[in-house]
Backbone as CSV, one residue per row, in Angstrom:
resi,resn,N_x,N_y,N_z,CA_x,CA_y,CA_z,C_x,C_y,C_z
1,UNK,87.135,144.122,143.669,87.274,143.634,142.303,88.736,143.283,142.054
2,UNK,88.391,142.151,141.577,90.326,142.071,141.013,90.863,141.652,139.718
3,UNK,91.678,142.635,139.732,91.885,142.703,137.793,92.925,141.360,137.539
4,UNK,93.044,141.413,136.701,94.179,140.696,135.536,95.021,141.462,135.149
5,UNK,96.400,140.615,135.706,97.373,141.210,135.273,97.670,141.573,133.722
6,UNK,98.013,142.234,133.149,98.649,142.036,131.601,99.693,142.569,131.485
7,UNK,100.537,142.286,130.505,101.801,142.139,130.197,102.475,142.949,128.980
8,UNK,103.024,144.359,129.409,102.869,145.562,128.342,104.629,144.989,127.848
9,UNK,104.958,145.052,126.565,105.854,145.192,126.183,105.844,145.944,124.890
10,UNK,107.153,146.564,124.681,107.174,147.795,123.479,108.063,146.442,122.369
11,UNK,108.270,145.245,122.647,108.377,144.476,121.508,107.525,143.383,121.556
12,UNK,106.562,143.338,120.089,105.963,142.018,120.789,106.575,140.926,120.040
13,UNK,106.342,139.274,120.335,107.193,138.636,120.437,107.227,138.152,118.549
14,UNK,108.342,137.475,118.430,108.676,137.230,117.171,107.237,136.540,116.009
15,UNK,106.807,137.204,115.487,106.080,136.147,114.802,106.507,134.680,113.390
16,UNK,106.741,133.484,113.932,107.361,132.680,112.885,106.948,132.367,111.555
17,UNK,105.884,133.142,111.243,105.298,132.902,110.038,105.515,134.336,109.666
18,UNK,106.360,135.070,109.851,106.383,136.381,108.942,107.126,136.313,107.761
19,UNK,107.846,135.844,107.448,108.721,135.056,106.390,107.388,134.870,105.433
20,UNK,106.347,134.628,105.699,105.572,133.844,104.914,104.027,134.480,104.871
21,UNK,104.335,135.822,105.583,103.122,137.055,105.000,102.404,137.148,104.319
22,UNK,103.100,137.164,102.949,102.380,137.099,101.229,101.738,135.857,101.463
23,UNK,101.372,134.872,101.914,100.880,133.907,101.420,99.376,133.662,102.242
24,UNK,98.969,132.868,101.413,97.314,132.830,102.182,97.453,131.419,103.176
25,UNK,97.399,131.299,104.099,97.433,130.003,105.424,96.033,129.550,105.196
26,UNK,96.291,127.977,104.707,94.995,127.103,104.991,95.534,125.964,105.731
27,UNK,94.399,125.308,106.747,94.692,123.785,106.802,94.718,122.973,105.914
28,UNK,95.895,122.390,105.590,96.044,121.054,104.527,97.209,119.614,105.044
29,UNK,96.860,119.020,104.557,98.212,117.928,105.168,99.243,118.251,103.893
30,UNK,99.103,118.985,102.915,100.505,118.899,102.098,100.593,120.188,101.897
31,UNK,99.890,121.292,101.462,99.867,122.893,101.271,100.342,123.693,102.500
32,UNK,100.963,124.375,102.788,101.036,125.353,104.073,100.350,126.390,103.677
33,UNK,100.869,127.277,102.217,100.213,128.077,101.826,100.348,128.393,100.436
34,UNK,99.682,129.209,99.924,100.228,129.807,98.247,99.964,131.510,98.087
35,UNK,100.467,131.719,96.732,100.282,133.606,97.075,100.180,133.394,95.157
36,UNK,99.102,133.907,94.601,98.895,133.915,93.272,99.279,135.547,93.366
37,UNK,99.857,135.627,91.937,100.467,136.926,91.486,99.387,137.322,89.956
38,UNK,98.391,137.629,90.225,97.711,137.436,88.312,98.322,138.376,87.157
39,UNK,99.042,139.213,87.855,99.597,140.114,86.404,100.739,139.088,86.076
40,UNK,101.672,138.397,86.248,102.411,137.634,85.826,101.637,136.217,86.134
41,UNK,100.472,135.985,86.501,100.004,134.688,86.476,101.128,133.856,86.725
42,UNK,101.306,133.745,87.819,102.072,132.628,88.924,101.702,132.426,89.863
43,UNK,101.394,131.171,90.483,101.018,130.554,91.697,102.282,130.015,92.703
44,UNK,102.555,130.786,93.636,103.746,129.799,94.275,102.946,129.420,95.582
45,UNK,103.504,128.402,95.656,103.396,127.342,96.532,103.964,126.669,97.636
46,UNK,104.020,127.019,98.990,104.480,126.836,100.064,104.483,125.108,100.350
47,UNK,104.776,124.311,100.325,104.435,123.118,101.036,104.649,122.410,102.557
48,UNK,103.967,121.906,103.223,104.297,121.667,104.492,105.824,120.736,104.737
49,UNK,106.449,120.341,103.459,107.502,120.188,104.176,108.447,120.865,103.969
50,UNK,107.881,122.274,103.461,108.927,123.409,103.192,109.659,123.706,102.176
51,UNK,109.278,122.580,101.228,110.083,123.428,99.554,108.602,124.166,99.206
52,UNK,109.376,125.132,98.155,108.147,126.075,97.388,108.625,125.846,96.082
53,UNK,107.002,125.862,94.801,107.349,125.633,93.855,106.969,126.664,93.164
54,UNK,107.290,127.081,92.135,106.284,128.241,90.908,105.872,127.906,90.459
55,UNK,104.831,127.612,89.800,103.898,127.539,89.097,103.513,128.886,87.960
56,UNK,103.810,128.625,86.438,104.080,129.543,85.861,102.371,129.345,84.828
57,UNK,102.097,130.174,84.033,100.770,130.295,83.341,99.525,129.750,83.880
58,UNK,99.721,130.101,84.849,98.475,129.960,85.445,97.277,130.946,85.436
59,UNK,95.735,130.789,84.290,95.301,131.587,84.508,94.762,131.924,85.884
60,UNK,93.923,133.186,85.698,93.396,133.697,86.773,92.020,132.994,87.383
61,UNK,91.192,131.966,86.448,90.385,130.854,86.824,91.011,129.980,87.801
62,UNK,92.204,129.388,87.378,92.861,128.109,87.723,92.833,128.613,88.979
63,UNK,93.617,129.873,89.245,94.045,130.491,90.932,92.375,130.867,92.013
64,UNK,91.443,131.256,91.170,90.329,131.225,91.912,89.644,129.811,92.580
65,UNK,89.700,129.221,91.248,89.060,127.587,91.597,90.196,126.966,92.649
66,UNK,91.339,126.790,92.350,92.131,126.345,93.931,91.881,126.913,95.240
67,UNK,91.603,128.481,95.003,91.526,129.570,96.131,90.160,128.631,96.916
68,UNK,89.520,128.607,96.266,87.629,128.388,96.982,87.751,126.750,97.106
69,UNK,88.493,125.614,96.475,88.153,124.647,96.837,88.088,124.385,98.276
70,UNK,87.524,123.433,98.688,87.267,122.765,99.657,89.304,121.999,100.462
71,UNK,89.732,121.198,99.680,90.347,120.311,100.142,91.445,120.919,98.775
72,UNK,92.527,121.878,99.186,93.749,122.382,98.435,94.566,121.088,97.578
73,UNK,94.444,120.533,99.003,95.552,119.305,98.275,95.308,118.505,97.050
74,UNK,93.626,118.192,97.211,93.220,116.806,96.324,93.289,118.001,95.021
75,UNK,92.642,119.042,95.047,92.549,119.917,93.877,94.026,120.814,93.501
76,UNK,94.694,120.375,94.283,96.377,120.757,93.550,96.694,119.680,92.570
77,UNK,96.419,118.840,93.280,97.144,117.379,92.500,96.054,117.232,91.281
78,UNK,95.137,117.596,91.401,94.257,117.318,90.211,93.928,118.030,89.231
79,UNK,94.525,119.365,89.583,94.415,120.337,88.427,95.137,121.119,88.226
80,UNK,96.477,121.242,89.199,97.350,122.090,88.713,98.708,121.413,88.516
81,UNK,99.350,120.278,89.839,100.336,119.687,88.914,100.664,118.595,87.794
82,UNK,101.519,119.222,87.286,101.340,118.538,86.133,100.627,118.986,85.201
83,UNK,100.088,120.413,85.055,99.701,120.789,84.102,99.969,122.705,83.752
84,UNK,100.733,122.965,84.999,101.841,123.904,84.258,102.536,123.890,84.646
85,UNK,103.720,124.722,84.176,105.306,124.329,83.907,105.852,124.878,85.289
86,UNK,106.779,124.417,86.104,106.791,125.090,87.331,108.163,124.669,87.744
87,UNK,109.169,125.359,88.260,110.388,125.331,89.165,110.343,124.910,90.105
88,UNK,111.398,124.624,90.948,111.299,124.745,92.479,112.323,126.222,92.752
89,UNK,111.571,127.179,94.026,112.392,127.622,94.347,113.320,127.651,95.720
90,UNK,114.369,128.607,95.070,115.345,128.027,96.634,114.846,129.071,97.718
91,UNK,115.493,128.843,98.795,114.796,130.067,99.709,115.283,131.546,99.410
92,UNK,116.377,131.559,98.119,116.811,133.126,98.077,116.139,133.627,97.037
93,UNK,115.548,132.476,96.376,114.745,133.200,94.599,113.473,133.491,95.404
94,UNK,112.600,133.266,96.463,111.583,133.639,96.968,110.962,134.932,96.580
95,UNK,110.092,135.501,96.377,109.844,136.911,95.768,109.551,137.990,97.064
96,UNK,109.792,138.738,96.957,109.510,139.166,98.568,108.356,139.809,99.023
């Protein structure tokens, strides 16, 4: 019988999305990811080309119905921007 080697290390290797933990990962061509907060009702927003925005009064509907859509992007643009008030943040205001 002959085994397979495997490869023990006591570090495993860097993960590049740890920076970005809090957030939920979907496939989208414009979303990377988002992380809704409902006690302060805020949606932030990862984008694939790497700015993040806040999204402030957002109820807790608005964040479910984006959560379950189908296609993030078409239903970002169609129901959330532009219809609450939202920043951009820099990479140090990030919440941790």
């Amino acid at each position: 019988m002959v085994g397979k080697a495997v490869l023990l290390s006591s570090n495993p290797p860097p993960n590049p999305l740890a920076p970005f933990a809090r957030f939920r990962l979907m496939p989208s061509t414009i979303i990377r990811s988002f992380a809704y907060r409902p006690e302060a009702r805020e949606l932030e927003v990862l984008f694939t080309t790497g700015r993040r925005y806040l999204y402030c009064e957002v109820p807790p509907a608005a964040a479910d119905a984006f959560r379950a859509a189908f296609s993030k992007g078409r239903h970002f643009n169609a129901r959330i921007r532009n219809h609450y008030p939202y920043r951009e943040l820099e990479p140090a205001d990030a919440a941790p």
